[in-house]
N, C-alpha and C positions, 0 to 999 in steps of 0.2 A: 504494500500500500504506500501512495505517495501523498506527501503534503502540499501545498503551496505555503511558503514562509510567512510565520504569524500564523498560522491556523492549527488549530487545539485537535491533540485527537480524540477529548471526549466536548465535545460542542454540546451545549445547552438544546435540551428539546423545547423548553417552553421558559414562558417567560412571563412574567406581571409586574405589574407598576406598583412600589411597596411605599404604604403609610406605617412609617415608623410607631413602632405600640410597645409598653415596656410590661403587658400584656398577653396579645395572639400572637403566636406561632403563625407566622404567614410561609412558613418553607415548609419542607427544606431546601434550600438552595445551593447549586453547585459554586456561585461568585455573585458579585455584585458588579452592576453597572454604577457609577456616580457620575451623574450631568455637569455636578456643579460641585467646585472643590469643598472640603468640609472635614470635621472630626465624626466618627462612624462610631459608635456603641454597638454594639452586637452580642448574640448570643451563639456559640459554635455548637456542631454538630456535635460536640462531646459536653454540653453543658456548663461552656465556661464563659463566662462575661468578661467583653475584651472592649477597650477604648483603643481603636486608633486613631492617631494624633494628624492633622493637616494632610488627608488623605487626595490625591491631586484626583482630577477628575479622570473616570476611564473606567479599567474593569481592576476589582479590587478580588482578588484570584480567594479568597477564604469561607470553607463552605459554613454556613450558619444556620440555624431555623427562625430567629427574629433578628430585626434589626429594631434596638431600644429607644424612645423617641428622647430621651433622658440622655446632656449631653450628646447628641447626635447633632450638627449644625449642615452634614452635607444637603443635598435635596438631590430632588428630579433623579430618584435613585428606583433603578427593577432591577426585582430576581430574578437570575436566570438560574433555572430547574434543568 
């Protein structure tokens, strides 16, 4: 199997536009997209609560099941499943 350079060999099937909740579980999600730069609160796939700090916009590669509205400043952010 061959790649084209920058493409992922496990690509997201699906995807949604996520409202940060320090509440619902909107995942689980394989990464995140962030539109617009920011600090990400999240919650990871092994139940640890993680601040990351001045996160630039793009795809932020770490899988999670929420992203906490507490502390979180990025926006215009989807999961991609």
């Amino acid at each position: 199997m061959s790649f084209t350079v920058g493409m992922r060999a496990n690509p997201a099937a699906d995807a949604v536009v996520l409202v940060p909740s320090d509440t619902v579980n909107q995942g689980p999600f394989r990464r995140l997209f962030l539109g617009v730069t920011g600090d990400v609160t999240l919650v990871t796939l092994g139940g640890t609560t993680v601040l990351f700090k001045a996160v630039a916009k793009g795809i932020l590669d770490v899988g999670c099941s929420r992203v906490n509205s507490t502390a979180t400043t990025a926006t215009d952010m989807v999961g991609l499943m």
